[in-house]
C-alpha positions in Angstrom: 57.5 134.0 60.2 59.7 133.0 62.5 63.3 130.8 61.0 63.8 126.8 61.9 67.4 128.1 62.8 65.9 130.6 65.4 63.2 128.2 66.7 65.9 125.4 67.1 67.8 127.8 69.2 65.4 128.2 71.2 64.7 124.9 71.9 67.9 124.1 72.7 68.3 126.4 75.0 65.1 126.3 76.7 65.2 129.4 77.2 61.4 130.7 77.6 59.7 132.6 74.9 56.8 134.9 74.5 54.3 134.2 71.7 52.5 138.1 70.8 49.4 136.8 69.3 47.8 140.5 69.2 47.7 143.8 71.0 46.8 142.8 74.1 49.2 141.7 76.7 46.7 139.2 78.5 46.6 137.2 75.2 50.6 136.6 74.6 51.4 132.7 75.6 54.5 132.1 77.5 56.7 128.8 77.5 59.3 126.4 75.9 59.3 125.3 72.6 58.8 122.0 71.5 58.7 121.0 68.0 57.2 122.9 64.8 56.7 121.7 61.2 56.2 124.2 58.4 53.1 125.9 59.9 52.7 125.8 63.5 55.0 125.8 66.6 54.3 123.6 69.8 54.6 125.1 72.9 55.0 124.1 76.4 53.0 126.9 78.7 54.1 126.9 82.9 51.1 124.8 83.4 52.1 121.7 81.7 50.1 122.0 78.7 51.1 122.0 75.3 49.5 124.2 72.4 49.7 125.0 68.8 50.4 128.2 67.5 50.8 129.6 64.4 54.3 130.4 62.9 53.4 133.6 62.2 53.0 135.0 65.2 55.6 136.7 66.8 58.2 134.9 68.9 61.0 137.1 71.6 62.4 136.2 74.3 60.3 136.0 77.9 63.3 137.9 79.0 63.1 141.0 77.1 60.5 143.5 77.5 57.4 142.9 75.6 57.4 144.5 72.2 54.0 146.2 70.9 53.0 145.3 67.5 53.1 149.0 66.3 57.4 148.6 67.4 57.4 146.1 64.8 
């Protein structure tokens, strides 16, 4: 799960972030962060919508290349 202090970095920066949801790369969400509570994350995708994820998921920058979930 992904730290507050980490999350609130990233929200500061605005840096955009790349939500890995499962092994295939068409299904990873891509955007800002918003807010989060103790179970899900709010993020702001390129089209102006806003979703929910799941803390758990795994969170890297949009920067770096994408890591598989067998790297983890």
């Amino acid at each position: 799960m992904i730290s507050d202090e980490e999350l609130d970095a990233y929200r500061l920066s605005g840096e955009k972030v790349r939500v890995i949801r499962d092994a295939l790369q068409s299904n990873d969400v891509r955007g800002i962060i918003l807010a989060w509570n103790e179970t899900q994350v709010m993020v702001r995708r390129p089209n102006k919508h806003v979703v929910k994820l799941d803390r758990n998921y795994i969170f890297q920058p949009y920067s770096e290349p994408r890591k598989g979930l067998e790297d983890l």
